[in-house]
C-alpha positions, 0 to 999 in steps of 0.5 A: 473264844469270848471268855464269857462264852460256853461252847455248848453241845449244840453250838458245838454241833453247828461249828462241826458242820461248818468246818466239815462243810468248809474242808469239802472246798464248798462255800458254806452257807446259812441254807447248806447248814440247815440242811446238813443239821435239819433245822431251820435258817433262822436257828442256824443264823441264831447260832451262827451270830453267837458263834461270832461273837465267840470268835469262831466263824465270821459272817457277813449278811448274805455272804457265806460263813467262815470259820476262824483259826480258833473255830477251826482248831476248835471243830477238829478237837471235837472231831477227834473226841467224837472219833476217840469216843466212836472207837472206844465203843465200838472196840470195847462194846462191840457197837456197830459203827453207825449205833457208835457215831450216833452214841458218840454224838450225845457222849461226846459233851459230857465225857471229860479228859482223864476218861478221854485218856483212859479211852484212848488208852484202851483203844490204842491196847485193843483196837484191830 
């Protein structure tokens, strides 16, 4: 990733429905993500060229997006610490699951590793 980039929560959310588009065998459209996120072509271009210049997807006009090896591995982080953090939730405060995935979402981005571990460490002691 561009050093002088930061993933932010946002961009984080756009590479997410990108890879999550791609693992489904679908080519993974400008339009498809619009749709997927609720916003509009030209946001999802904006942030599909700043994702490229992170190195995370490339993207040629009119083509599809393809997500790169770093934004692959990139996207499967935040998957894993939106489920980690989904399942801390529902195991500790007895959230449903969809309330949990919608807190998870917003948490995700602030929450850092030692309680990532500490979440984890919970979970894996009280889940089922």
């Amino acid at each position: 990733m561009n050093k002088n980039s930061t993933l932010t929560p946002v961009l984080g959310s756009y590479l997410e429905a990108i890879y999550l588009k791609g693992i489904k065998g679908y080519s993974v459209r400008t339009t498809d993500v619009a749709n997927e996120l609720g916003i509009s072509k030209s946001g999802v271009n904006r942030a599909v060229n700043v994702l490229k210049s992170m190195g995370l997807v490339s993207h040629q006009s009119y083509g599809g997006i393809v997500i790169t090896n770093e934004g692959r591995d990139t996207a499967k982080r935040l998957l894993k610490k939106n489920e980690l953090v989904k399942q801390f939730l529902i195991c500790s405060l007895k959230l449903d699951e969809s309330e949990a995935a919608e807190e998870a979402k917003r948490l995700e981005h602030i929450i850092g590793q030692k309680t990532l571990n500490e979440m984890e460490t919970y979970v894996s002691i009280n889940a089922g």
